[in-house]
C-alpha positions in Angstrom: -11.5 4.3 7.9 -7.7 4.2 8.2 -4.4 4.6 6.3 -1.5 3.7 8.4 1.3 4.0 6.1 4.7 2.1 7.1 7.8 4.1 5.8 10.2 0.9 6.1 9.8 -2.5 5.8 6.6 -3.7 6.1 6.7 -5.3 2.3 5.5 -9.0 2.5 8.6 -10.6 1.5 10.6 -8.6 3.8 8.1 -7.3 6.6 9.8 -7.0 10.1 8.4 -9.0 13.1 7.2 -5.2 14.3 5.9 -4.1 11.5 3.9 -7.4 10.9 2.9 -7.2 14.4 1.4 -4.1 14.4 -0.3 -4.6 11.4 -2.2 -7.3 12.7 -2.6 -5.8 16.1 -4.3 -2.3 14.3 -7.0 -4.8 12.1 -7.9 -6.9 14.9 -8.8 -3.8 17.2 -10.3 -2.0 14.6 -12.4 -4.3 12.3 -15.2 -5.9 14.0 -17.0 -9.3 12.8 -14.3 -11.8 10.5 -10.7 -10.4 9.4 -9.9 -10.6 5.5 -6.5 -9.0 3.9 -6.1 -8.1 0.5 -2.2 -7.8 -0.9 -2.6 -5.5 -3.7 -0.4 -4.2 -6.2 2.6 -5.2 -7.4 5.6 -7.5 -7.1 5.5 -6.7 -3.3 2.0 -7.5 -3.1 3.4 -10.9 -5.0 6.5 -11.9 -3.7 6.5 -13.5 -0.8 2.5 -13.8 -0.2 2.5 -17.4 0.9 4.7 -16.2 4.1 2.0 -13.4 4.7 -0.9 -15.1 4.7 0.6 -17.7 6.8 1.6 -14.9 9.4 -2.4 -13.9 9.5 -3.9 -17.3 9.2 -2.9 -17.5 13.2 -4.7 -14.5 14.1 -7.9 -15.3 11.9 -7.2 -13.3 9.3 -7.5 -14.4 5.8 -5.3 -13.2 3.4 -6.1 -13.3 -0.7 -3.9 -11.4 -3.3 -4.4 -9.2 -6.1 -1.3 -8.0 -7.9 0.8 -7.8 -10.6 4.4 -7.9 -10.5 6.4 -5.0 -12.9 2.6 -2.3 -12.3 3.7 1.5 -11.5 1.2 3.1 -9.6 -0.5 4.7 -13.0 -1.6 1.6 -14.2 -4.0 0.9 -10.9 -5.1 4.5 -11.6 -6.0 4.9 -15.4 -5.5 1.4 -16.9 -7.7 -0.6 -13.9 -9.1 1.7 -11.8 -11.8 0.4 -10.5 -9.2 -3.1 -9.8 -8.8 -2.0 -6.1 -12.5 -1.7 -5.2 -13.5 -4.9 -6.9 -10.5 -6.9 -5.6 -12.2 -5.8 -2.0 -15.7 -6.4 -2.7 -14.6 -9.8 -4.4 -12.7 -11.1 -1.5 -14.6 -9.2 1.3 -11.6 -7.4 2.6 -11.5 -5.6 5.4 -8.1 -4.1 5.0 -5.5 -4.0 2.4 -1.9 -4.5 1.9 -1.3 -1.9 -0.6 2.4 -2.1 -2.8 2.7 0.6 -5.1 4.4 3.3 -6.6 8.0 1.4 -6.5 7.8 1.0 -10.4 7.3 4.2 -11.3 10.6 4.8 -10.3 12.1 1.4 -10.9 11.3 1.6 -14.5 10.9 5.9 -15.2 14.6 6.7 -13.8 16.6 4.5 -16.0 14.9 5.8 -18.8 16.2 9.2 -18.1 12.3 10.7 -16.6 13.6 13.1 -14.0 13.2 12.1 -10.1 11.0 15.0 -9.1 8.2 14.1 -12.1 8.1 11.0 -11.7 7.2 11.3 -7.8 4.6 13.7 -8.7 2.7 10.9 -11.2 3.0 8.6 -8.9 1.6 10.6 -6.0 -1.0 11.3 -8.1 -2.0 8.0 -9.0 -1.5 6.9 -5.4 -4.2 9.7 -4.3 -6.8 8.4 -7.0 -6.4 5.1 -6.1 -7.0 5.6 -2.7 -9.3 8.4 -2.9 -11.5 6.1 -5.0 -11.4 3.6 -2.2 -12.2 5.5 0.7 -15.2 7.4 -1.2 -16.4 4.0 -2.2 -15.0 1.7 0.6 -14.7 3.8 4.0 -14.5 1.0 6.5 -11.2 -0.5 4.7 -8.0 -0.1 6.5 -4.8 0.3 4.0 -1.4 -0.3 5.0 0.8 1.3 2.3 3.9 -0.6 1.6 7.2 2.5 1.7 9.8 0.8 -0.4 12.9 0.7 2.3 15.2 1.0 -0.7 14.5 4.5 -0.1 16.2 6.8 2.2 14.1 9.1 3.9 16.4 11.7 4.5 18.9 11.2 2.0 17.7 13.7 0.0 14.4 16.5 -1.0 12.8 13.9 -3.0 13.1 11.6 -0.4 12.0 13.8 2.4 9.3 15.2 0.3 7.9 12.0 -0.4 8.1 10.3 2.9 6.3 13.9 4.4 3.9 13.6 2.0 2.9 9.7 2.6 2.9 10.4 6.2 0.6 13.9 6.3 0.2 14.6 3.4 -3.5 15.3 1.4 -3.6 11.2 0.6 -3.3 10.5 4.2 -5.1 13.8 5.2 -7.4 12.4 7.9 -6.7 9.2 7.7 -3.1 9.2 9.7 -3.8 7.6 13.0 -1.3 10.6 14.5 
């Protein structure tokens, strides 16, 4: 089981040559027998799909896509959360492309929700997603989408979040360092 989390640019509209590259280079020396991708999530998991899945098809890896544009990360938690497992079981997957949590803030901090709550939700709903993956699902590799609109280390939030994506209790064991 994996979760290699990419703090920058590794959304499928905007992925980097390197970050694309070592995507497909950690699936193809993980995941033995046929190679299948799921984008899931939201408009990252949308946008630019077409370029994604031609960027696998060379390396034998199918691609499919489950995702809806506009989703925080509550919504693949309480609303559909069983949406992640089936989408895998329903396209075979082997690993996914996971893009979510950018909503929650997108949406929550024009609408006055304080910063500091509205990571907490969303780490929470990140955690139950995955958690209910990995109990159900422990042979799929995730590659969580970081948003690079963020900043790392432009502020706590920020640092907090980025800490906690890398090492922290969603990751816990599943960080390759």
């Amino acid at each position: 089981r994996g979760f290699y989390p990419f703090a920058r640019s590794v959304g499928a509209s905007s992925a980097s040559a390197a970050a694309r590259s070592a995507m497909i280079s950690t699936l193809l020396n993980t995941a033995a027998g046929s190679h299948r991708f799921l984008a899931f999530g939201d408009s990252w998991a949308w946008l630019g799909f077409d370029q994604f899945k031609a960027s696998l098809a060379p390396h034998g890896i199918n691609a499919s896509r489950h995702a809806i544009p506009g989703t925080p990360a509550g919504y693949w938690a309480w609303a559909q959360p069983e949406a992640l497992v089936n989408a895998v079981d329903a396209t075979n997957a082997d690993a996914v492309y996971l893009s979510i949590g950018g909503n929650d803030f997108l949406e929550g901090l024009p609408a006055g929700h304080h910063a500091e709550t509205l990571f907490e939700e969303m780490m929470a709903s990140t955690r139950l997603v995955l958690t209910r993956l990995f109990e159900q699902r422990p042979h799929v590799h995730v590659f969580h989408f970081g948003y690079e609109l963020l900043d790392w280390s432009s502020c706590r939030v920020c640092e907090a979040f980025g800490h906690e994506e890398l090492h922290g209790s969603a990751s816990k064991g599943m960080c390759p360092d």
